[in-house]
Backbone as CSV, one residue per row, in Angstrom:
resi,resn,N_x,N_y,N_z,CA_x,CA_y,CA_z,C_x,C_y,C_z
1,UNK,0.850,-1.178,0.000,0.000,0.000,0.000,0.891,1.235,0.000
2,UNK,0.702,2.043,-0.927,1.190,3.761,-0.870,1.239,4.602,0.095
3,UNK,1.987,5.064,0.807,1.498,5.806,1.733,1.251,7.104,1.048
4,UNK,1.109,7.839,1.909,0.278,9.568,1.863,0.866,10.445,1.046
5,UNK,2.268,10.075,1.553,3.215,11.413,0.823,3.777,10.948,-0.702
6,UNK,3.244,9.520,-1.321,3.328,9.352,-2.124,2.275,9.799,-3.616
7,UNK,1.459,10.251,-2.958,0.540,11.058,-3.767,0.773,12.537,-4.079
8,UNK,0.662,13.432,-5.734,1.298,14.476,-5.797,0.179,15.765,-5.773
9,UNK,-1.095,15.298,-5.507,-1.719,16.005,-5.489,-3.232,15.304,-5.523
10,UNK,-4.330,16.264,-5.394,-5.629,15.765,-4.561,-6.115,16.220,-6.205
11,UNK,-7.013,15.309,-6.891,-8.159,16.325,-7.888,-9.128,15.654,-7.906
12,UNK,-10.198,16.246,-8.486,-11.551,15.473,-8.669,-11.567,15.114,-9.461
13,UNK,-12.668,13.935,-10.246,-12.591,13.393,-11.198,-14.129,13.200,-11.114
14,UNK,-15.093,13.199,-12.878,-16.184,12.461,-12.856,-16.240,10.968,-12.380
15,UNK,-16.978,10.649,-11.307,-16.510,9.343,-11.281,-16.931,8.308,-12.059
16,UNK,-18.240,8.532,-13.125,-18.152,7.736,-14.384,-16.844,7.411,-15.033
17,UNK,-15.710,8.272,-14.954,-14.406,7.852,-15.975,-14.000,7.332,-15.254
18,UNK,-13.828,6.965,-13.743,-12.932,5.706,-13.285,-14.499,5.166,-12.976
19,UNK,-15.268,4.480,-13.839,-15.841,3.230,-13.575,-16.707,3.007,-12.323
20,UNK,-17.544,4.031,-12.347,-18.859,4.291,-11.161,-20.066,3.652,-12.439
21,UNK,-20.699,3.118,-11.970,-22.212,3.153,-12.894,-22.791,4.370,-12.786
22,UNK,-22.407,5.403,-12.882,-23.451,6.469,-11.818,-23.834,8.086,-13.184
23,UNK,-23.702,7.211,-14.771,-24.229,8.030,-16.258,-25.769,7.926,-15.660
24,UNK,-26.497,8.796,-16.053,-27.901,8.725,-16.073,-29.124,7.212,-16.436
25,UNK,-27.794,6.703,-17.636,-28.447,5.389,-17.943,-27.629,4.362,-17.395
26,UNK,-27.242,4.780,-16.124,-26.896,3.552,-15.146,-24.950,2.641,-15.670
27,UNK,-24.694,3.778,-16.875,-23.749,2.639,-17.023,-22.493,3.642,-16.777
28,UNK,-21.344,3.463,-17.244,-19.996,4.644,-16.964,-19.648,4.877,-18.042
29,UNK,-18.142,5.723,-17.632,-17.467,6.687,-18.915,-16.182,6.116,-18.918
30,UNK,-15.869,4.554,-18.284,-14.240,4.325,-17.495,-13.292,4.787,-18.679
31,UNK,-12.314,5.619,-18.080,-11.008,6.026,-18.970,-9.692,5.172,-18.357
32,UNK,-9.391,4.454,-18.894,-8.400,3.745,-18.164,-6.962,4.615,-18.862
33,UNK,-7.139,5.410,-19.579,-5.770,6.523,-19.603,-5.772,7.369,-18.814
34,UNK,-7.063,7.832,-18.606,-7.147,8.512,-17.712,-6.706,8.396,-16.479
35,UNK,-6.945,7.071,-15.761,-6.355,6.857,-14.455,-5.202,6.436,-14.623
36,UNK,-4.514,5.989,-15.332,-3.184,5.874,-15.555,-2.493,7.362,-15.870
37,UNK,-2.548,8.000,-16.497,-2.142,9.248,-16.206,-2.223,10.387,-15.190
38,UNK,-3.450,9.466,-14.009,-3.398,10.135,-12.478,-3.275,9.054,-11.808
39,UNK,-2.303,7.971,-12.244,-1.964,7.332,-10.933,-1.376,7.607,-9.579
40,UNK,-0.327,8.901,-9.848,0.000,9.486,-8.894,-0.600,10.416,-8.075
41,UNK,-1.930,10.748,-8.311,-2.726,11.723,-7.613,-4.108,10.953,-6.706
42,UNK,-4.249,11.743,-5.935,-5.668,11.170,-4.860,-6.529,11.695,-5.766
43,UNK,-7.303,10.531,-6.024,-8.718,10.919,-6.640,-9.944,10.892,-6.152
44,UNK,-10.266,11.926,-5.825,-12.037,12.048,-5.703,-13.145,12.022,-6.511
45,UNK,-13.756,10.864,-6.777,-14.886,10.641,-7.558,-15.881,11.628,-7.249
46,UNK,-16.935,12.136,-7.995,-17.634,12.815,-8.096,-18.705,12.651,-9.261
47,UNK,-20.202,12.367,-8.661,-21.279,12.274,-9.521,-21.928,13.119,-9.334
48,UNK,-21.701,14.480,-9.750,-22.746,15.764,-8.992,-24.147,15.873,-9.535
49,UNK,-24.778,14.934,-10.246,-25.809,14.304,-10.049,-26.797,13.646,-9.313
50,UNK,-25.853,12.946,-8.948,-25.654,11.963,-7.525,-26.324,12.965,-6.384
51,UNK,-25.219,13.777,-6.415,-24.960,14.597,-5.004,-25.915,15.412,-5.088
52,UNK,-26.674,16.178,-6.185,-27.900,16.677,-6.719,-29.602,15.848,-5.844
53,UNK,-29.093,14.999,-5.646,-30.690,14.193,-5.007,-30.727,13.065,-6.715
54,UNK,-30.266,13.516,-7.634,-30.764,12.296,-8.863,-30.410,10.796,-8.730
55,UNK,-31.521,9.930,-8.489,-31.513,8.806,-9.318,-30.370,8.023,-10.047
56,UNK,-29.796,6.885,-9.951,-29.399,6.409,-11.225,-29.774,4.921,-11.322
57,UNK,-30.547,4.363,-12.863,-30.839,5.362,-13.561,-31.716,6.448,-13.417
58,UNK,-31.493,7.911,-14.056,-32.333,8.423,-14.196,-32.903,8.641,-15.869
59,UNK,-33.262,9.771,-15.898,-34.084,10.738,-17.058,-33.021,11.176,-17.851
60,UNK,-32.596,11.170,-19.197,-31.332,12.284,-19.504,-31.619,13.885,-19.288
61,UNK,-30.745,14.457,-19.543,-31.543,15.799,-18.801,-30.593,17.023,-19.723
62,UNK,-30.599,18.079,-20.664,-29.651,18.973,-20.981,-30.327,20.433,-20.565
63,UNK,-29.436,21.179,-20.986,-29.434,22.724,-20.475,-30.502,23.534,-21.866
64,UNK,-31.619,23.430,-21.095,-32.409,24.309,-22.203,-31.685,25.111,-23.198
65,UNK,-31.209,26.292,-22.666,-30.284,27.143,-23.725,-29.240,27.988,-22.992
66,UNK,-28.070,28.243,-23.681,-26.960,28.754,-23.022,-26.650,27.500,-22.613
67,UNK,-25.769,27.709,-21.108,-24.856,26.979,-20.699,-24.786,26.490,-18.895
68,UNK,-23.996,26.188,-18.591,-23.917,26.377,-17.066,-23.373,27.106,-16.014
69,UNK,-22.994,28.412,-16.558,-22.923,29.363,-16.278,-24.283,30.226,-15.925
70,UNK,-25.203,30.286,-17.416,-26.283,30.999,-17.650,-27.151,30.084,-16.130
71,UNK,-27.117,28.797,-16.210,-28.007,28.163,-14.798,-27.708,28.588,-14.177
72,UNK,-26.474,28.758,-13.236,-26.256,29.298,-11.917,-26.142,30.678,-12.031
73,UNK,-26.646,31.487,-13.015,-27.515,32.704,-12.731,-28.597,32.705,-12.936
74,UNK,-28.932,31.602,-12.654,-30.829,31.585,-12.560,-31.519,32.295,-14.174
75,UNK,-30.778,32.233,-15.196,-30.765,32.333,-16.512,-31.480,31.510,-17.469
76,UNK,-31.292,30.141,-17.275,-31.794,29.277,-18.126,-31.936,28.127,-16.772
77,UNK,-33.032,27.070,-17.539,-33.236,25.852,-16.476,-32.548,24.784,-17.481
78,UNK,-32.796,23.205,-16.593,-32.237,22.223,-17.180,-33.557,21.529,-16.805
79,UNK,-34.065,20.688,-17.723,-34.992,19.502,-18.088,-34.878,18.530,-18.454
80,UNK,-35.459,17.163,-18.085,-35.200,16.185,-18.444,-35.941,15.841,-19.667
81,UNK,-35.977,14.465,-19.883,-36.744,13.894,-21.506,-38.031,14.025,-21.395
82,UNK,-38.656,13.597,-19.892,-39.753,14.134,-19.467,-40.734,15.155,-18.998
83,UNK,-39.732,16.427,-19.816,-40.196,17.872,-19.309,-40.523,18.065,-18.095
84,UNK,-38.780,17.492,-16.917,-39.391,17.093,-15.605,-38.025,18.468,-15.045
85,UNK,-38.146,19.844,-14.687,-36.940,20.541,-14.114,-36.468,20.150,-13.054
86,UNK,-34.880,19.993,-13.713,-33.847,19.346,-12.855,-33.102,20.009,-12.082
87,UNK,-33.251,21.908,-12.460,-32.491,22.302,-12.369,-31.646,22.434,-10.837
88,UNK,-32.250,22.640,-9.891,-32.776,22.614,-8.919,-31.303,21.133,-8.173
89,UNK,-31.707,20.211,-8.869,-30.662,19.034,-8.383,-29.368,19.253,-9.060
90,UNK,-29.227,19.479,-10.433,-27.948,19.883,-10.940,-27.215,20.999,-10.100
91,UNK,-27.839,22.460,-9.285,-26.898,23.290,-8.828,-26.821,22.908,-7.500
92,UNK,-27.639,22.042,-6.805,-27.281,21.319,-5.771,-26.201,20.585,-5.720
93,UNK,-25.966,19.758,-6.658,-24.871,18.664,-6.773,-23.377,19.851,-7.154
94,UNK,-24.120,20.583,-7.671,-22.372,21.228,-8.366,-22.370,22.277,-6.923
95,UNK,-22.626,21.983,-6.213,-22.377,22.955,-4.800,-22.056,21.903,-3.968
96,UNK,-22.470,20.967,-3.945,-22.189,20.040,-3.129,-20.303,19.438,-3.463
97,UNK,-20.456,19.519,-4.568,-19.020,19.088,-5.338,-18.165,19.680,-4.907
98,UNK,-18.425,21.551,-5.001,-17.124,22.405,-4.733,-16.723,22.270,-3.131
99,UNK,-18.058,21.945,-2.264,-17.779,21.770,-0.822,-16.686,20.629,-0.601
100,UNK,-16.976,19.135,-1.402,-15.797,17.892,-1.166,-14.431,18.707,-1.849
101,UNK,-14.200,18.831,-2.994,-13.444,19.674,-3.771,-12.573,21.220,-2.437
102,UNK,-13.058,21.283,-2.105,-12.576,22.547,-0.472,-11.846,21.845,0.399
103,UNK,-13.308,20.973,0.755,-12.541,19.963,1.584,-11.161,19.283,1.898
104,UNK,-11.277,18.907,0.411,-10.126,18.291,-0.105,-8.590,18.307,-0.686
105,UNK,-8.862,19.713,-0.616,-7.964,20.552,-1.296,-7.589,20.525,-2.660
106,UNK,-8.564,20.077,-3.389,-8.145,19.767,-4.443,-8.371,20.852,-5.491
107,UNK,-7.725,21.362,-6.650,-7.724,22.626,-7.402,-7.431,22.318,-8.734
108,UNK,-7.275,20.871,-9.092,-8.011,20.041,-10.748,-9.171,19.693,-10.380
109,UNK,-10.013,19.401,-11.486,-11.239,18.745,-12.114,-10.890,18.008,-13.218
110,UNK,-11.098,16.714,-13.505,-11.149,16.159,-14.684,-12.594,15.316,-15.092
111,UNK,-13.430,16.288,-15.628,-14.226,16.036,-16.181,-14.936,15.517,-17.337
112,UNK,-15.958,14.669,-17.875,-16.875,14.198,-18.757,-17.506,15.135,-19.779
113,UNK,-16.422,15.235,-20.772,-17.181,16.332,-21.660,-18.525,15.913,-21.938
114,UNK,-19.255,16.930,-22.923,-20.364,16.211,-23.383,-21.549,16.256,-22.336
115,UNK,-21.407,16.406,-20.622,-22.384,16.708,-19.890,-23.398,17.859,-19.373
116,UNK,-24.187,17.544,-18.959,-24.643,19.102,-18.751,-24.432,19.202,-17.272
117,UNK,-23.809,18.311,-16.679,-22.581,18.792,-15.597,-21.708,19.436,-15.316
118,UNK,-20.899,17.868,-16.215,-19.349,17.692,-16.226,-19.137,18.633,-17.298
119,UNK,-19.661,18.896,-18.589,-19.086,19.369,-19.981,-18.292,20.592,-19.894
120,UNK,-16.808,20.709,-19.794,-16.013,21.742,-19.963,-16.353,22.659,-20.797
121,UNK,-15.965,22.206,-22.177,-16.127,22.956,-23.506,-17.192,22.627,-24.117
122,UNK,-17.956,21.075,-24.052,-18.707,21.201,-24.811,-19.708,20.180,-24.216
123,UNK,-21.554,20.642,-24.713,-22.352,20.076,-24.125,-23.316,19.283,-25.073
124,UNK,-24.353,18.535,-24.722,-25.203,18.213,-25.895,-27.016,18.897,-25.605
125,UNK,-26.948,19.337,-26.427,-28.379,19.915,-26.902,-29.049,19.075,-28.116
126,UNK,-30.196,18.528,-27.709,-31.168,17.785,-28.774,-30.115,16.988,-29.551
127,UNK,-29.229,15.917,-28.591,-28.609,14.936,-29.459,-27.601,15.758,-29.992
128,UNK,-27.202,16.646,-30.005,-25.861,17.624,-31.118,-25.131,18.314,-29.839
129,UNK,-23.723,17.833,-30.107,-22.894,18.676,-29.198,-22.484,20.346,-29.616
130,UNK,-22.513,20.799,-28.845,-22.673,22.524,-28.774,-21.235,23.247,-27.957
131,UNK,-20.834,23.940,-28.046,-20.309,24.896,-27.110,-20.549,25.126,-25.750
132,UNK,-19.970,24.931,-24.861,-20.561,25.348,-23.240,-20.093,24.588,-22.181
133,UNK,-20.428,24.897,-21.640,-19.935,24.287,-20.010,-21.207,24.141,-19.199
134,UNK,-21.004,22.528,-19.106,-21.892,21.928,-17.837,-21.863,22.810,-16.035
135,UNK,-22.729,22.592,-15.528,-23.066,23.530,-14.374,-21.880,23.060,-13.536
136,UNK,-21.549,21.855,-13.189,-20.058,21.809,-12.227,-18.628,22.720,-12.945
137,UNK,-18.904,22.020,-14.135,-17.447,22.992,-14.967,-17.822,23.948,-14.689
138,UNK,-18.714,24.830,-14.609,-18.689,26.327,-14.811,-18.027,26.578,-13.287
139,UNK,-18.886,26.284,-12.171,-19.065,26.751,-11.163,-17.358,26.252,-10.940
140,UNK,-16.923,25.341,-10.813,-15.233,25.248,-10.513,-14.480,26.267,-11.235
141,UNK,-15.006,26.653,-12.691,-14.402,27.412,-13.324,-14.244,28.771,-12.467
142,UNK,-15.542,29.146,-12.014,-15.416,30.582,-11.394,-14.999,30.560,-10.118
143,UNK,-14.717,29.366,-9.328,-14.145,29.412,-7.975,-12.541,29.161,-8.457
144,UNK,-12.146,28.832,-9.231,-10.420,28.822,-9.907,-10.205,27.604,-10.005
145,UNK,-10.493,27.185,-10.141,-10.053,25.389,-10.097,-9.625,25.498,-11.700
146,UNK,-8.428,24.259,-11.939,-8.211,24.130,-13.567,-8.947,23.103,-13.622
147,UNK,-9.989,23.558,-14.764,-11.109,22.274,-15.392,-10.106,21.835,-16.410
148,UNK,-10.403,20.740,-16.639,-9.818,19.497,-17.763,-11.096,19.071,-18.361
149,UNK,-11.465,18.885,-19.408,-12.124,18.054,-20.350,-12.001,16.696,-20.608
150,UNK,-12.603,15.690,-20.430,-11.998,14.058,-20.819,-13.330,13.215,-21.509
């Protein structure tokens, strides 16, 4: 076993890419480069979904319009397939995130593009990926954290 001081640093990670079931449709995102290229770091999984109050499985769910920025200014909502607002659990979970993320000291994110979470750069709207940042990327973005895309 590793001890403590063998780790070079604390970051978060979606925990779909190291192999959580915890995608909306119950299955993951595992990056096994991914964790091989943070073998040396403490990783904190993170489903800010999860941590949101959601289900898995749940509903898929994207960002009406704009981004996740525009959500956590009470700008735009997020809905599921079932015209069911999520929004409500998404800025829960991405608050809940930055609290473990504090905690933790951690000041990476390596996130699940493509989410209306996780999505750094880019999100999906009606099946088509778009420009934007999921509501956790944003919100790490504006507390300083370096977001990563994966």
């Amino acid at each position: 076993m590793r001890g403590a001081d063998s780790f070079h640093e604390t970051v978060i990670v979606s925990a779909c890419l190291l192999g959580v079931k915890c995608r909306y449709d119950g299955s993951d995102n595992l990056n096994r480069g991914l964790i091989e290229r943070l073998k040396n770091c403490h990783l904190i999984p993170l489903c800010p979904e999860q941590l949101g109050g959601l289900p898995t499985p749940r509903e898929a769910a994207q960002i009406v319009e704009g981004d996740g920025f525009d959500v956590l200014k009470n700008k735009v909502s997020i809905m599921s397939t079932a015209n069911k607002d999520v929004t409500e659990n998404f800025i829960t979970g991405a608050y809940e995130s930055l609290k473990i993320a504090r905690i933790t000291g951690a000041n990476k994110a390596f996130l699940k593009e493509k989410s209306p979470s996780c999505g750094v750069k880019r999100i999906k709207r009606n099946g088509v990926e778009i420009e934007g940042s999921g509501v956790l990327a944003a919100l790490l973005k504006e507390e300083g954290l370096e977001v990563f895309g994966v």
